[in-house]
C-alpha positions as a LaTeX table, in Angstrom:
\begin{tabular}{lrrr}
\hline
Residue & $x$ (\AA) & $y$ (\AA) & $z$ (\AA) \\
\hline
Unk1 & 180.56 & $-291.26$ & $-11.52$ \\
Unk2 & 180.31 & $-292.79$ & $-8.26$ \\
Unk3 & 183.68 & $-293.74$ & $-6.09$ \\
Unk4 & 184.06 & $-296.13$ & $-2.93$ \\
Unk5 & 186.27 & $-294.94$ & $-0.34$ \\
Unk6 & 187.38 & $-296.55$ & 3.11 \\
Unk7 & 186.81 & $-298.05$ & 5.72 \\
Unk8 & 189.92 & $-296.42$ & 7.42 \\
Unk9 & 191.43 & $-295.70$ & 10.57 \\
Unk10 & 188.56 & $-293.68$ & 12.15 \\
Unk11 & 185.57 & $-295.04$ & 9.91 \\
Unk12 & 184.39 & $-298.46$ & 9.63 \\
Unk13 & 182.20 & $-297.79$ & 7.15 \\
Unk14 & 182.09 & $-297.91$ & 3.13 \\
Unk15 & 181.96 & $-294.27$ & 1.64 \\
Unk16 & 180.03 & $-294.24$ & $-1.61$ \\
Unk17 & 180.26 & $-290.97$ & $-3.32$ \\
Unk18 & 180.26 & $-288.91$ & $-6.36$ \\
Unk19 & 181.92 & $-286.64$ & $-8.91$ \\
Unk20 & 180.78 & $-285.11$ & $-11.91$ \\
Unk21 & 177.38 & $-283.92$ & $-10.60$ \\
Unk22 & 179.03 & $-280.60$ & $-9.32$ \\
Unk23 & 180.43 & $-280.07$ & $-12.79$ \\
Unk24 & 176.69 & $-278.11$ & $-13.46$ \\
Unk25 & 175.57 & $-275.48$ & $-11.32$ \\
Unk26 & 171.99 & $-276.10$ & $-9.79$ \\
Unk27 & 169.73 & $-273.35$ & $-8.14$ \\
Unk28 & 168.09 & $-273.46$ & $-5.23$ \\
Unk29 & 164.29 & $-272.43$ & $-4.44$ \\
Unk30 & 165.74 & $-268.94$ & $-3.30$ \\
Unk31 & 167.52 & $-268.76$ & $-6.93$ \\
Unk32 & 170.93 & $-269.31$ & $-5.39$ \\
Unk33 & 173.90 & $-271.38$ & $-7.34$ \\
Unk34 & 175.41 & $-274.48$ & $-6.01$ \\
Unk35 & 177.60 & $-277.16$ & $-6.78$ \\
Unk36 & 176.92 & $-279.86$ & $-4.90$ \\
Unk37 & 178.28 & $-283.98$ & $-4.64$ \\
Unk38 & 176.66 & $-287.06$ & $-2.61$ \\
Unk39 & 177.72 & $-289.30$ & $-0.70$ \\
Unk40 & 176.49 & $-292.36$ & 1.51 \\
Unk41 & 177.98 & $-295.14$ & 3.84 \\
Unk42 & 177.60 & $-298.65$ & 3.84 \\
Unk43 & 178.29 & $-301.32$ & 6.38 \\
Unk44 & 181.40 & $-303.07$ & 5.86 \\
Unk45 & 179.86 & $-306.32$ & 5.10 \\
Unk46 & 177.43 & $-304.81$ & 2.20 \\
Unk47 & 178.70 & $-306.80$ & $-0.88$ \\
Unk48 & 179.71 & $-304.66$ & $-3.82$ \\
Unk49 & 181.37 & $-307.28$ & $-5.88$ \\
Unk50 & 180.34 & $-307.04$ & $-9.68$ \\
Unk51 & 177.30 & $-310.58$ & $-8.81$ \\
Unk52 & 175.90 & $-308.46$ & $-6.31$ \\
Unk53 & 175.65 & $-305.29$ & $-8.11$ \\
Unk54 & 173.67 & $-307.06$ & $-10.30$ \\
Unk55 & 171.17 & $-307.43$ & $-7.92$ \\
Unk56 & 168.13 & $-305.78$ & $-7.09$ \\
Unk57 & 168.18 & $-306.65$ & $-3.41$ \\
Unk58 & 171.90 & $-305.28$ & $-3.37$ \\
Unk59 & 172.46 & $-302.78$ & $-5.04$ \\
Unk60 & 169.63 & $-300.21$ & $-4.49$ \\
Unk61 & 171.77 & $-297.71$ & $-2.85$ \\
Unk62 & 174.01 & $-297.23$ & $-5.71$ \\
Unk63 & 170.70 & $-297.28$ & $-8.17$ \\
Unk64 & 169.26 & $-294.21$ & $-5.70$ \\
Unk65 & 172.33 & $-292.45$ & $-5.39$ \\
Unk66 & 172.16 & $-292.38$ & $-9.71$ \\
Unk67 & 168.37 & $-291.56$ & $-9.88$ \\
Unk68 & 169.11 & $-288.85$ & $-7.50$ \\
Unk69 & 171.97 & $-287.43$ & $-9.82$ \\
Unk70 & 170.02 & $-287.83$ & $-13.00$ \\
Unk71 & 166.81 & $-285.95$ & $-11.92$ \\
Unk72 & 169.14 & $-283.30$ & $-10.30$ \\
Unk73 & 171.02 & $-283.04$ & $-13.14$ \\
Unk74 & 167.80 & $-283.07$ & $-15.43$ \\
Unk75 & 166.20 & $-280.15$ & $-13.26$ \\
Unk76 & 168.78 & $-278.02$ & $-12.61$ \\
Unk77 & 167.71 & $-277.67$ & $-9.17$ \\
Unk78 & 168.34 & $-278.57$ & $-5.60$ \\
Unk79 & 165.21 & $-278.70$ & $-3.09$ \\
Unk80 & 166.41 & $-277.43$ & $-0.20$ \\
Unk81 & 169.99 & $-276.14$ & 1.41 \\
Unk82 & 170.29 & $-277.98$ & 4.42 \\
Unk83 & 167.93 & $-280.71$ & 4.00 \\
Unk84 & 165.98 & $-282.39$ & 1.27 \\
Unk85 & 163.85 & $-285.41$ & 1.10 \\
Unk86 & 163.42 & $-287.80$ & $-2.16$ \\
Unk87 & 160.69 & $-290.19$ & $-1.61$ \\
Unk88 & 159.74 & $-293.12$ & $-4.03$ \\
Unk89 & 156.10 & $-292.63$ & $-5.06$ \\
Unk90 & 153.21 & $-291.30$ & $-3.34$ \\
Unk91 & 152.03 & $-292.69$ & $-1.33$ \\
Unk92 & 155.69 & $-294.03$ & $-0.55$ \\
Unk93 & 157.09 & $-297.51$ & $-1.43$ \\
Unk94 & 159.77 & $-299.87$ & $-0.47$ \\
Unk95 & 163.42 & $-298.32$ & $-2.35$ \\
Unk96 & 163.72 & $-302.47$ & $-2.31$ \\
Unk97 & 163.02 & $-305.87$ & $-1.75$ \\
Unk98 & 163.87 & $-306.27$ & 2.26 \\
Unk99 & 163.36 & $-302.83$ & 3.32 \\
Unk100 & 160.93 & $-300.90$ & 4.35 \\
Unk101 & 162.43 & $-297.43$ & 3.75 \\
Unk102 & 160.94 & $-295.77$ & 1.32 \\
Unk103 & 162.93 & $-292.41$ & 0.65 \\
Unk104 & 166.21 & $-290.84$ & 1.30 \\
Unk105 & 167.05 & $-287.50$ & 3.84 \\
Unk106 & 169.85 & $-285.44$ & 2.00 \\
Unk107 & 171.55 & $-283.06$ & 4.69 \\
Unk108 & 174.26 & $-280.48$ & 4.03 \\
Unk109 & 177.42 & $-281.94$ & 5.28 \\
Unk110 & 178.97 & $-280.15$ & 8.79 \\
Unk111 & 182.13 & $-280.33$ & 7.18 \\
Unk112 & 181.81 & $-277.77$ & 5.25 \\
Unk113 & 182.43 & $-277.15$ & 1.71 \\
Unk114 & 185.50 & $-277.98$ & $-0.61$ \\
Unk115 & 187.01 & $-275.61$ & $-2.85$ \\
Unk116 & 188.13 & $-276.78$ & $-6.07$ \\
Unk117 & 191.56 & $-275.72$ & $-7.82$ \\
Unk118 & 189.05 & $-273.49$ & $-10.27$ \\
Unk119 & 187.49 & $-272.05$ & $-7.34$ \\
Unk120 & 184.46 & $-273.42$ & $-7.12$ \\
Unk121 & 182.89 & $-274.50$ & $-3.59$ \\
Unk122 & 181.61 & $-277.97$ & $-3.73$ \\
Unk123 & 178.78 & $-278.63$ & $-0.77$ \\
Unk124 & 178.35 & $-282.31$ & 0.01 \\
Unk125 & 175.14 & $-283.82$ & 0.84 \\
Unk126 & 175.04 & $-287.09$ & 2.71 \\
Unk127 & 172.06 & $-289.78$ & 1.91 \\
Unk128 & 170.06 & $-291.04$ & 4.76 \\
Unk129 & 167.30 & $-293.96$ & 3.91 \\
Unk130 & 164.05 & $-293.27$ & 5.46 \\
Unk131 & 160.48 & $-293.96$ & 6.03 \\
Unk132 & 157.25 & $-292.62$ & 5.40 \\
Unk133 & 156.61 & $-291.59$ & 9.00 \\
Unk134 & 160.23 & $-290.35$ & 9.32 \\
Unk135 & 159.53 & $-288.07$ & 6.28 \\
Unk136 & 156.20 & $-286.69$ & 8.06 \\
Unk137 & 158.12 & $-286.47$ & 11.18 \\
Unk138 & 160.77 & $-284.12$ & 9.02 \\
Unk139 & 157.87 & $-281.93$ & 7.27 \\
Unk140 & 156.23 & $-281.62$ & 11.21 \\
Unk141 & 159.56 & $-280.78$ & 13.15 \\
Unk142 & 162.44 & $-280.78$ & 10.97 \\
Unk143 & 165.09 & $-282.70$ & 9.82 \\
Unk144 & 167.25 & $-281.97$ & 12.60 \\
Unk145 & 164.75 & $-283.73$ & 14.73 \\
Unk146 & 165.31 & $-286.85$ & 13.26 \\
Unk147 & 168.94 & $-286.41$ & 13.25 \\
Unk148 & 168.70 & $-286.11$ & 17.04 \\
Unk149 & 166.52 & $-289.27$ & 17.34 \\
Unk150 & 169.72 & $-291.53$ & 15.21 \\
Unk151 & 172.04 & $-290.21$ & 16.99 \\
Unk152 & 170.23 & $-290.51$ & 20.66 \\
Unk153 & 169.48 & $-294.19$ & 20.19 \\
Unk154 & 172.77 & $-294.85$ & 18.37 \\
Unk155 & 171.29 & $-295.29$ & 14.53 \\
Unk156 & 174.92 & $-295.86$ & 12.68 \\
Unk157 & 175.35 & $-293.35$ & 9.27 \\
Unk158 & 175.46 & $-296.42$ & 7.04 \\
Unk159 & 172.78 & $-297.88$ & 5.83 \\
Unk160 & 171.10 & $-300.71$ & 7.43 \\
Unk161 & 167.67 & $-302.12$ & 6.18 \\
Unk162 & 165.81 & $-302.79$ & 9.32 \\
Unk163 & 166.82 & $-300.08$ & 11.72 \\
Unk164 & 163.90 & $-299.16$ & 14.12 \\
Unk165 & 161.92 & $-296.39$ & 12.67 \\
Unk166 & 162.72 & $-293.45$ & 14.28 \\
Unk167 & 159.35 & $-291.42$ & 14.17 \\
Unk168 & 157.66 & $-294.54$ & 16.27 \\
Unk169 & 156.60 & $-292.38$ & 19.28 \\
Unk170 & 159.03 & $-294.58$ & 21.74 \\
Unk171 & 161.87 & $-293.00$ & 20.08 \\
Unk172 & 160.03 & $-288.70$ & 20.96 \\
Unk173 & 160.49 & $-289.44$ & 24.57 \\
Unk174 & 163.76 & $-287.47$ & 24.56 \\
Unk175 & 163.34 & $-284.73$ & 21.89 \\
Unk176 & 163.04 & $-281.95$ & 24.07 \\
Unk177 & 166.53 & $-282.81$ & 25.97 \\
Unk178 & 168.10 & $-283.27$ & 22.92 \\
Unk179 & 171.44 & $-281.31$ & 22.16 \\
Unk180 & 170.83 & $-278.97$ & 19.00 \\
Unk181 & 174.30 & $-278.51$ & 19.32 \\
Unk182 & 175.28 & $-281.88$ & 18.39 \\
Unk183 & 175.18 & $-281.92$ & 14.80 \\
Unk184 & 175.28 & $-285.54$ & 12.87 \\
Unk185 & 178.60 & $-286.35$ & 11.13 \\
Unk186 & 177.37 & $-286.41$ & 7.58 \\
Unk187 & 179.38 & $-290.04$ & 7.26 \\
Unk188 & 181.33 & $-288.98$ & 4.49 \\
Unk189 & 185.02 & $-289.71$ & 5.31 \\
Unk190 & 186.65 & $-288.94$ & 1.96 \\
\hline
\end{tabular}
């Protein structure tokens, strides 16, 4: 199921997240058990009235966000702890009509996890929208690097459709003064 949340005091942002994906446990590549939930922010403007979630050009992030639970839930797996990429075809195309992002960057959130009231740990994974190069630039260097780039040339964490792509070489000129410490707030204000 997928729940809206916000904006509120300290996020002006739309919080789209779920439940009921955490109620399987998926494995890891190294074998290990997790519960895990996703989550991803939209503008405030970004129309989620019942006409617009009827359309294509609207409505792609909540179709992702399901796609992304049903093959999870279908494999019984989980790519990668901290960060895994979903791309739409190979080579990559459009996730819709008036974008040019083409997959998604899931990172662990910095929050760390929740613990349910039957004990189990819930990690949550925020959704990022991506492009091609930004996925090469995240097999080359990381996704970290990338996170660094948003947050140096002040990407928001909802989605918007035409932000600059951040592996664009104009965008690298700082990556070696970049801050690992500063870790990107996952955007999920629940």
């Amino acid at each position: 199921m997928i729940h809206a949340a916000g904006p509120h005091e300290n996020w002006d942002a739309v919080t789209l997240f779920t439940t009921g994906l955490s109620d399987i446990i998926v494995k890891l590549p190294n074998g290990r058990p997790v519960a895990t939930e996703l989550s991803l922010s939209l503008p405030l403007d970004w129309p989620l009235d019942e006409k617009s979630l009827q359309n294509p050009d609207r409505n792609w992030p909540i179709r992702w966000i399901e796609r992304i639970v049903c093959a999870t839930r279908d494999s019984r797996t989980w790519p990668d702890r901290h960060e895994a990429v979903f791309m739409y075809g190979d080579p990559p195309q459009p996730l819709a009509e008036g974008t040019h992002l083409c997959g998604w960057l899931c990172l662990e959130s910095q929050r760390g996890n929740y613990q349910m009231p039957d004990y189990r740990y819930i990690e949550i994974r925020g959704m990022f929208p991506i492009y091609a190069a930004e996925q090469k630039l995240i097999a080359e260097a990381g996704g970290q690097t990338l996170v660094r780039r948003f947050q140096a040339h002040g990407i928001p964490q909802y989605i918007t459709p035409d932000r600059p792509n951040m592996a664009d070489e104009q965008f690298a000129e700082d990556d070696d003064e970049m801050d690992d410490e500063d870790d990107f707030d996952m955007g999920c204000e629940l």
